[in-house]
MIPAMAR-30448 format. One record per residue (C-alpha): residue number from 1; residue in one letter; x, y, z. Coordinates in steps of 0.1 Angstrom, whole numbers. Layout:
# MIPAMAR-30448
+-----+------+-------+-------+-------+
: pos : code :    c1 :    c2 :    c3 :
+-----+------+-------+-------+-------+
: NUM :    A :     X :     Y :     Z :
...
+-----+------+-------+-------+-------+
END
This chain:
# MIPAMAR-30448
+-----+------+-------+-------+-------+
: pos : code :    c1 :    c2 :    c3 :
+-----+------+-------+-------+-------+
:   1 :    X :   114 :    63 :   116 :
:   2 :    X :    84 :    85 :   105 :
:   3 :    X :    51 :    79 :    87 :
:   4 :    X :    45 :    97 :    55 :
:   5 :    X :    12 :    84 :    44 :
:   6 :    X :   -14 :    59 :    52 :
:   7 :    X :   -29 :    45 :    20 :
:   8 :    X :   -63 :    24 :    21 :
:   9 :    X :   -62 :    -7 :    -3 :
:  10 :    X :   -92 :   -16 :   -14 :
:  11 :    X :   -99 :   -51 :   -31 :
:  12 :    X :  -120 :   -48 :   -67 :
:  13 :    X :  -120 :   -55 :  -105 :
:  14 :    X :  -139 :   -22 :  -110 :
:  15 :    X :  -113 :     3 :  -113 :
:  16 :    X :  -127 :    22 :  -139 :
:  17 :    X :  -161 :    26 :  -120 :
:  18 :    X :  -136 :    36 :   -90 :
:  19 :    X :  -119 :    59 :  -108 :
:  20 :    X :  -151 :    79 :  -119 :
:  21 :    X :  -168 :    74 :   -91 :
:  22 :    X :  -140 :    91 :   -67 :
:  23 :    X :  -131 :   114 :   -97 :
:  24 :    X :  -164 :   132 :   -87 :
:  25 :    X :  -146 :   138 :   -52 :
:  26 :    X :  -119 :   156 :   -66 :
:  27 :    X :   -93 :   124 :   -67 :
:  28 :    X :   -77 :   114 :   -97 :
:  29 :    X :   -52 :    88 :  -111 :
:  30 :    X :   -16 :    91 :   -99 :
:  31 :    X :    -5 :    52 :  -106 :
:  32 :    X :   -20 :    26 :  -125 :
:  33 :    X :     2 :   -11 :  -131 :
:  34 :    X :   -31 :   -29 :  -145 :
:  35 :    X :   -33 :   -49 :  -109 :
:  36 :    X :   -34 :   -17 :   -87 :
:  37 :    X :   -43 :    15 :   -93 :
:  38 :    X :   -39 :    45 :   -70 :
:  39 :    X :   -58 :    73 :   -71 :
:  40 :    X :   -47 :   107 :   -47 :
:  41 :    X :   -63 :   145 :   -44 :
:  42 :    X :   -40 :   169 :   -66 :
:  43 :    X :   -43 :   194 :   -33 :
:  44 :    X :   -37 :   168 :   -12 :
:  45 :    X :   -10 :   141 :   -31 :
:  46 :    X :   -10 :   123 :     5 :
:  47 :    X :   -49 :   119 :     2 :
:  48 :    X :   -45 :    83 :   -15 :
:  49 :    X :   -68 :    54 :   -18 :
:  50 :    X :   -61 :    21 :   -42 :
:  51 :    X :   -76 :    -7 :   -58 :
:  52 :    X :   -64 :   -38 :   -68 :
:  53 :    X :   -75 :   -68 :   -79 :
:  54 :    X :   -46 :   -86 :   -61 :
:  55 :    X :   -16 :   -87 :   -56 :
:  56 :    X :    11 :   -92 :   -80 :
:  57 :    X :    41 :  -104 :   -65 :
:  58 :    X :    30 :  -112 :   -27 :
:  59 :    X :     7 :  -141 :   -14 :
:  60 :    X :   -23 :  -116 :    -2 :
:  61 :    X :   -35 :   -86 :   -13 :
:  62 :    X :   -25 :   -63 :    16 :
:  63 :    X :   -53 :   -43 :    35 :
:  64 :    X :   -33 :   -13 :    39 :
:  65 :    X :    -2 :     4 :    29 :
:  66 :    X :    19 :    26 :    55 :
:  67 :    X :    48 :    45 :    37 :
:  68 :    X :    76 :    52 :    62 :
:  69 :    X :   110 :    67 :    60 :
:  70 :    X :   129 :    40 :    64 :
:  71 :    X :   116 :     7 :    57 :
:  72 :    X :   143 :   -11 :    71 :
:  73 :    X :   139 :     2 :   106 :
:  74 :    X :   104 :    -9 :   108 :
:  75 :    X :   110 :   -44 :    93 :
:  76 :    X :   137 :   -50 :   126 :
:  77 :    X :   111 :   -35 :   148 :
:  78 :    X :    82 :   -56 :   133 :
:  79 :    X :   103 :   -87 :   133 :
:  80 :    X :   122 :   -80 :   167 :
:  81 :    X :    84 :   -75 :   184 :
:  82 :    X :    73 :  -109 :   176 :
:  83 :    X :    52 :   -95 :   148 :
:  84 :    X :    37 :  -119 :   119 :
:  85 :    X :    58 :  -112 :    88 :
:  86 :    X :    38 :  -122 :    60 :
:  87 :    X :    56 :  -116 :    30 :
:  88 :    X :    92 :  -112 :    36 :
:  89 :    X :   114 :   -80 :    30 :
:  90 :    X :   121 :   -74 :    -4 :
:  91 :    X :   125 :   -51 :   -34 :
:  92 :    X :   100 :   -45 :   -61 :
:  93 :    X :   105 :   -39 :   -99 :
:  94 :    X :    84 :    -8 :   -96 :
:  95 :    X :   106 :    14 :   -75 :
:  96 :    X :    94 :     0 :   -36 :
:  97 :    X :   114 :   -18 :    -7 :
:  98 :    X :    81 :   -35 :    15 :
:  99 :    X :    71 :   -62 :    38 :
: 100 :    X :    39 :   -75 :    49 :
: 101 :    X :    33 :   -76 :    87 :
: 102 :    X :     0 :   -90 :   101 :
: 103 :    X :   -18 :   -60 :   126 :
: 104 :    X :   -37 :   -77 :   158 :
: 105 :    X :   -70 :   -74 :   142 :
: 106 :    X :   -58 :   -99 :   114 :
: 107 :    X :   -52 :   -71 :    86 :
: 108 :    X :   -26 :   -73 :    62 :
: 109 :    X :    -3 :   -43 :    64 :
: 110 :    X :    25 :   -34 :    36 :
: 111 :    X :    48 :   -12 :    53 :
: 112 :    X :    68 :     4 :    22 :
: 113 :    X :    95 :    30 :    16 :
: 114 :    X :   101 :    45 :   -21 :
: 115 :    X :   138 :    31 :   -35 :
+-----+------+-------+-------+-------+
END
């Protein structure tokens, strides 16, 4: 299993101010579903940050996103270790397999692979 990109999620109901505001760093809109939006650098497409409001189909709005290769592998991993899942393995409507795995420090991590 391999990392492809780390993703900051960042809770707000001011994406529009976001947007422009990190528009004057060079990022700009690569996903927008109303409840997140995800900006990224068009040199740079791993070069991501998002905001949300919350969540839409999970309990907590996660603090992080970690895109791996296979999602799968690092839900057994995650579970096998003993590690908190907190919103269970499933597939989303937008194109995502993810689950929600508490870090030590008490963040919410989605761990997610693209279907």
């Amino acid at each position: 299993m391999s990392v492809r990109r780390v993703v900051p999620n960042i809770q707000s109901d001011t994406s529009g101010e976001n947007k422009d505001f990190y528009g004057l760093l060079g990022f700009e809109e690569v996903m927008n579903h109303g409840w997140i939006m995800t900006l990224a650098s068009p040199s740079a497409p791993a070069a991501q940050i998002s905001f949300m409001t919350d969540d839409a189909t999970a309990p907590v709005a996660p603090d992080l996103s970690v895109e791996v290769d296979d999602v799968d592998a690092a839900y057994a991993i995650m579970r096998d270790s003993g590690a908190e899942i907190v919103h269970p393995l499933q597939d989303e409507e937008w194109g995502v397999r993810r689950f929600f795995v508490r870090d030590p420090n008490g963040r919410v991590v989605n761990v997610l692979g693209h279907n």
